[in-house]
N, C-alpha and C positions, 0 to 999 in steps of 0.2 A: 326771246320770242317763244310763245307758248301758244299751240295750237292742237286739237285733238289729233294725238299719235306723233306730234312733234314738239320738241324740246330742246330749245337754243342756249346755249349760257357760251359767255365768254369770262374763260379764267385768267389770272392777268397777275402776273408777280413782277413788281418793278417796272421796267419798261417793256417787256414784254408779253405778250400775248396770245391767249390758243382761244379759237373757235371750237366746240366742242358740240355738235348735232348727236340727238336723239330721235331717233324714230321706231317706231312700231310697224311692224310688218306683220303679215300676217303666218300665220305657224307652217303655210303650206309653202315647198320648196323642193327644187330637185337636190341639194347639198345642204350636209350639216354646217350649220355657224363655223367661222374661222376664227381662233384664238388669236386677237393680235398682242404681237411682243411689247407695245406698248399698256395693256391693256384693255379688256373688254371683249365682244365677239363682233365681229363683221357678218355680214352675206359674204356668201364664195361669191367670184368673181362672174362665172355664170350666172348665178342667182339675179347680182344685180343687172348684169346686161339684159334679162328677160323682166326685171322690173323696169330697165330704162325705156324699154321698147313702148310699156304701159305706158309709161310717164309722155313718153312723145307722141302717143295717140291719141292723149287729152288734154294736152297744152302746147301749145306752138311758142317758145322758149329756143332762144341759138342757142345757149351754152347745152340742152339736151340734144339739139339736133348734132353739135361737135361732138357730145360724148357717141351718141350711136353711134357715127361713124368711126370713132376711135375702136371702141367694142367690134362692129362688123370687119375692120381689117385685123383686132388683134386678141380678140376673146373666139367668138363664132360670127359667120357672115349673119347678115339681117336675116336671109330666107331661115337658118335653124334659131334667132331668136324671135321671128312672128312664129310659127309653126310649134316651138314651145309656150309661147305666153301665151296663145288659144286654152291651154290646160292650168295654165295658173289663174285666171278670169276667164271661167268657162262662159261670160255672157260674148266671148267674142269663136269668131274662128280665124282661124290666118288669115282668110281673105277679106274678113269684115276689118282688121286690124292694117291690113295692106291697105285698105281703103282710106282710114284716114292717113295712114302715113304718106299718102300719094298727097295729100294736101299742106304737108310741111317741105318746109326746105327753100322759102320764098324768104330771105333772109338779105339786109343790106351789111356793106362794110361796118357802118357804126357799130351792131348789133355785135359784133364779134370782139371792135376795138375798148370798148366797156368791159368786159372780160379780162381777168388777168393769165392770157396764155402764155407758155412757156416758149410759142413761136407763132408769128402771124397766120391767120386763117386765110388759109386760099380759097376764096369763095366759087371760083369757077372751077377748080378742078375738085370741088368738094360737090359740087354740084353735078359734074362728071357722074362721081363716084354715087353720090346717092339715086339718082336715076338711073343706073347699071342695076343698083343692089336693087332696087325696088323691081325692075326686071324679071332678076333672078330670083325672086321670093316670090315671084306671081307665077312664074314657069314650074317653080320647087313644088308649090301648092296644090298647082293643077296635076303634077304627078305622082305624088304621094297619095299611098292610101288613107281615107277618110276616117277613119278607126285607130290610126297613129296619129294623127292630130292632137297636140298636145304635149308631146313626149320630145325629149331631145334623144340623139343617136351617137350611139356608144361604141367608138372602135375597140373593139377589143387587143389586137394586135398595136394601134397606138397606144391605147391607155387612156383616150381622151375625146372629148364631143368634137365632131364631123357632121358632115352633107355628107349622103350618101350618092354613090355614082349615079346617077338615072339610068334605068333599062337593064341595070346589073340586082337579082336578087341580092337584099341585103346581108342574107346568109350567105354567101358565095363573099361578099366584103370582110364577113367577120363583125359586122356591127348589128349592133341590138337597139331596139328600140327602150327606152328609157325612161319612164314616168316618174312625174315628182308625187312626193307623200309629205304628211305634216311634219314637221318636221326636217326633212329633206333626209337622204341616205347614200352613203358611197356605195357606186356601182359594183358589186360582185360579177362575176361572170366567171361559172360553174361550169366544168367542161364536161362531157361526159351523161350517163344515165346516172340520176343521183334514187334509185329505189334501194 
């Protein structure tokens, strides 16, 4: 299958078979490509969770709406991947992106059993979970300043993307606000007067 910025082939030696996707992204990213051991480059794992978010704001697809929720309990919660993906498609903002995602998640059993998952989809406790998260990314939104919008946040003391506490300055956390560039670039974090 060949479609502009996608590129499908399957390679097939004997009886067996690999699926092999191409796609085209665009140059902008908070992370540099990942080297995989098998060959080629990936998106970091961030990257992609703030593309899946896009992907789910403009197609209503279950096996999308199972990967978000995979990503919001084990990459970053949904509120810091809407709150970045306003900055990778600047035509949106967190809250216009919460808006359509309030309109996904209407999903039946079939929809999941067609899927080749590694364990049945709980549909009501995923359902639980996606209106929780949807919640907390509407509450995130409204108290986050409007000038960070865009940016994921940078614990410096873990090493890795967080929510930052509410009502607690995020300098007193230790985390930084963190914008992506084309490219994408591993966070530094300078301690100190660098003059």
């Amino acid at each position: 299958m060949s479609l502009p910025g996608f590129v499908r082939a399957i390679v097939a030696r004997g009886e067996g078979a690999t699926r092999v996707d191409w796609a085209h992204d665009s140059a902008w990213r908070f992370m540099p490509l990942v080297r995989d051991p098998l060959g080629g480059l990936l998106l970091d794992p961030v990257d992609l969770a703030v593309n899946k978010v896009l992907v789910l704001a403009g197609r209503d697809e279950a096996r999308d709406f199972g990967d978000i929720l995979f990503v919001h309990e084990r990459v970053l919660p949904l509120a810091g991947l809407c709150w970045a993906a306003a900055g990778k498609d600047p035509g949106f903002t967190p809250r216009s992106l919460l808006e359509l995602l309030k309109r996904r998640g209407r999903y039946h059993p079939e929809d999941f059993e067609r899927l080749q998952l590694a364990r049945p989809f709980d549909l009501v406790e995923s359902k639980q979970v996606w209106l929780a998260a949807l919640g907390d990314a509407e509450a995130f939104a409204r108290q986050r300043p409007p000038e960070e919008a865009g940016c994921l946040y940078y614990s410096v003391a873990g090493e890795r993307f967080v929510l930052p506490e509410p009502g607690i300055p995020i300098e007193e956390q230790r985390i930084v606000p963190y914008f992506g560039t084309p490219g994408g670039v591993i966070p530094q974090v300078v301690a100190g007067d660098q003059r």
